[in-house]
C-alpha positions as CSV (number, residue, x, y, z in Angstrom):
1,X,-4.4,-8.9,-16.4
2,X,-4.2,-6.2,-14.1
3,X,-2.2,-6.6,-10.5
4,X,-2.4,-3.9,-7.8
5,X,0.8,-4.0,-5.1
6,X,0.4,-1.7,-2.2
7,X,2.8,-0.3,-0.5
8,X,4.1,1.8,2.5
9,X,7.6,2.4,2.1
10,X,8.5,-0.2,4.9
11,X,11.1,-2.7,4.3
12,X,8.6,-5.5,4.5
13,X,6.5,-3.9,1.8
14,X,9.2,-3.7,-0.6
15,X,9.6,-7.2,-0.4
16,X,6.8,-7.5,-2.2
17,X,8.0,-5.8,-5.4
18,X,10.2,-8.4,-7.1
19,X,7.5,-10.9,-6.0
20,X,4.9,-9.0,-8.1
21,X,7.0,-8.5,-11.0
22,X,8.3,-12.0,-11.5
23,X,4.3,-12.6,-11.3
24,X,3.7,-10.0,-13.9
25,X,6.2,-11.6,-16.0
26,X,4.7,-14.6,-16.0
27,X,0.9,-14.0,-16.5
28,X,2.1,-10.6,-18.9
29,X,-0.2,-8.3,-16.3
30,X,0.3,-4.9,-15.9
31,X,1.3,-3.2,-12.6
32,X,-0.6,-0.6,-10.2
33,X,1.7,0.1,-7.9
34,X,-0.6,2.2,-5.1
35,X,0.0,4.1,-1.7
36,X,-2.8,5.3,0.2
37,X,-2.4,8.4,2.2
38,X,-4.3,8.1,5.5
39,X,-6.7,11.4,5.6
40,X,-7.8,11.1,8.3
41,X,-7.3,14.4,11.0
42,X,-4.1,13.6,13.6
43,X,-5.2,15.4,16.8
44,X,-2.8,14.7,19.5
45,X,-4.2,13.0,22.7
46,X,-1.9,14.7,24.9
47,X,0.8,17.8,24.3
48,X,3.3,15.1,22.2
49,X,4.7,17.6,20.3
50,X,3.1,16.5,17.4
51,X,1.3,18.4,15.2
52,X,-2.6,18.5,13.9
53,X,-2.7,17.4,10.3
54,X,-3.4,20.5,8.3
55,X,-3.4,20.9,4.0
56,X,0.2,22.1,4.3
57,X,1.4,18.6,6.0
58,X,-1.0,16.4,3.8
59,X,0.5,18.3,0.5
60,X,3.7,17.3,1.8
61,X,2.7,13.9,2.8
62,X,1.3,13.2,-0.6
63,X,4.3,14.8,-2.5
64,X,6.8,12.3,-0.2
65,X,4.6,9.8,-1.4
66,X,5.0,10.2,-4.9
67,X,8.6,10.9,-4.6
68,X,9.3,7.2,-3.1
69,X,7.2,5.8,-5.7
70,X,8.7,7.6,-8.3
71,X,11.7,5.5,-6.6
72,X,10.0,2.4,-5.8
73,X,8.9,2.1,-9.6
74,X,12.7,1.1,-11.3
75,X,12.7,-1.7,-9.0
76,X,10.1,-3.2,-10.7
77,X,11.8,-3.5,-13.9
78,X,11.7,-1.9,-17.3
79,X,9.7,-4.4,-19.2
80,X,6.6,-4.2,-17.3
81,X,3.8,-1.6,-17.8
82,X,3.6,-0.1,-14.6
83,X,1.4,2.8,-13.3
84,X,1.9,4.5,-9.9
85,X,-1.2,5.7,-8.3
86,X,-1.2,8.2,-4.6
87,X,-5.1,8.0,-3.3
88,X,-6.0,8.7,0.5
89,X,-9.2,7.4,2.6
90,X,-10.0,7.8,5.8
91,X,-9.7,3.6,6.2
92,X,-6.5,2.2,4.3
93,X,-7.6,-1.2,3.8
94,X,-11.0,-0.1,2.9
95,X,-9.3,2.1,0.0
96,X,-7.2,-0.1,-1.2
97,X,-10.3,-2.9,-1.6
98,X,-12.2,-0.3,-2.8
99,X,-9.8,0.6,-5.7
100,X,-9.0,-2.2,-6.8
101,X,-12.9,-3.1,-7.2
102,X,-13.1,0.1,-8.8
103,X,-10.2,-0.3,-10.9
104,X,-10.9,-3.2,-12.1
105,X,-7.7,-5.1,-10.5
106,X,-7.7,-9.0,-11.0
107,X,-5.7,-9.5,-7.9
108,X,-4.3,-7.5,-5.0
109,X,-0.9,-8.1,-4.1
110,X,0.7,-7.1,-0.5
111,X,3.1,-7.7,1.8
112,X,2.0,-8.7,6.0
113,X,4.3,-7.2,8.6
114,X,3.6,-10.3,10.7
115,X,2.6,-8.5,13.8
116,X,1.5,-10.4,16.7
117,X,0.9,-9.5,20.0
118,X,1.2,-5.9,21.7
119,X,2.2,-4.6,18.5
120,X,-0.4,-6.1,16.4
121,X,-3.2,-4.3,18.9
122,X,-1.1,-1.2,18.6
123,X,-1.1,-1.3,14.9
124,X,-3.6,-3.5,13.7
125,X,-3.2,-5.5,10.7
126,X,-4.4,-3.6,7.2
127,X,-3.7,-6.6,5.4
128,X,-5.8,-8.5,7.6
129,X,-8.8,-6.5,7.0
130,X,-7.9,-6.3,2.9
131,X,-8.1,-9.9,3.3
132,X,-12.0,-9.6,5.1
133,X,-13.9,-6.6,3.3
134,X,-12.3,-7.1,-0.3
135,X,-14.1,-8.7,-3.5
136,X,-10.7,-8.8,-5.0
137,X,-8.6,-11.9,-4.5
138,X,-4.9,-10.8,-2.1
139,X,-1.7,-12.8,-2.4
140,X,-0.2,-11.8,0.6
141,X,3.8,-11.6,0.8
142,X,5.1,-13.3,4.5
143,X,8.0,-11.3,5.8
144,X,11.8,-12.5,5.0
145,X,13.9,-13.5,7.9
């Protein structure tokens, strides 16, 4: 049994982690724990300050990436097999359905930010859209509070 659990370093993503481990536990699955780095090419809209993506910020966006799973990982327990995997796509939700095809994963596990209005149009839903383009089933994780 194989369990991919995204995550994006929000605090309503690493709800998710002691969710999928006591799940692990029980059905004795392994762990992918996964964080998909967006590739796609920032270019500002309007002079924000804010830089275009170039190599240099994507190397340091995929090195932070690793980092905080590297730190996400303990939580999860030491009696689980657990590998941590940093992939990027142009689509998120379109990457992480297409891993876990690809991968082989039995079931996708994720938090919901629970957006709704302005924000949710601002944002948009990824796990919404796992939900519609992936083959895999997704338990998603409602936010605490």
């Amino acid at each position: 049994m194989h369990l991919l659990l995204t995550i994006d370093f929000s605090e309503t993503s690493r709800s998710a982690v002691p969710e999928a481990a006591a799940l692990a536990r029980k059905l004795g699955a392994k762990i992918t724990l996964l964080h998909v780095v967006p590739n796609t090419l920032l270019v500002p809209v309007a002079d924000l300050g804010v830089p275009p993506r170039t190599p240099r910020i994507w190397s340091q966006q995929w090195s932070n990436a690793e980092h905080r799973l590297a730190e996400v990982r303990p939580l999860l327990g030491d009696d689980l097999i657990v590998d941590t995997v940093v992939i990027d796509g142009e689509n998120v939700a379109h990457t992480i359905a297409t891993w876990a095809r690809d991968h082989h994963a039995d079931a996708i596990m994720m938090a919901c930010h629970g957006r709704s209005g302005i924000s949710r149009i601002a944002f948009g839903s990824v796990a919404e859209e796992v939900l519609r383009v992936s083959t895999t089933p997704v338990f998603l994780i409602p936010p605490r509070g």
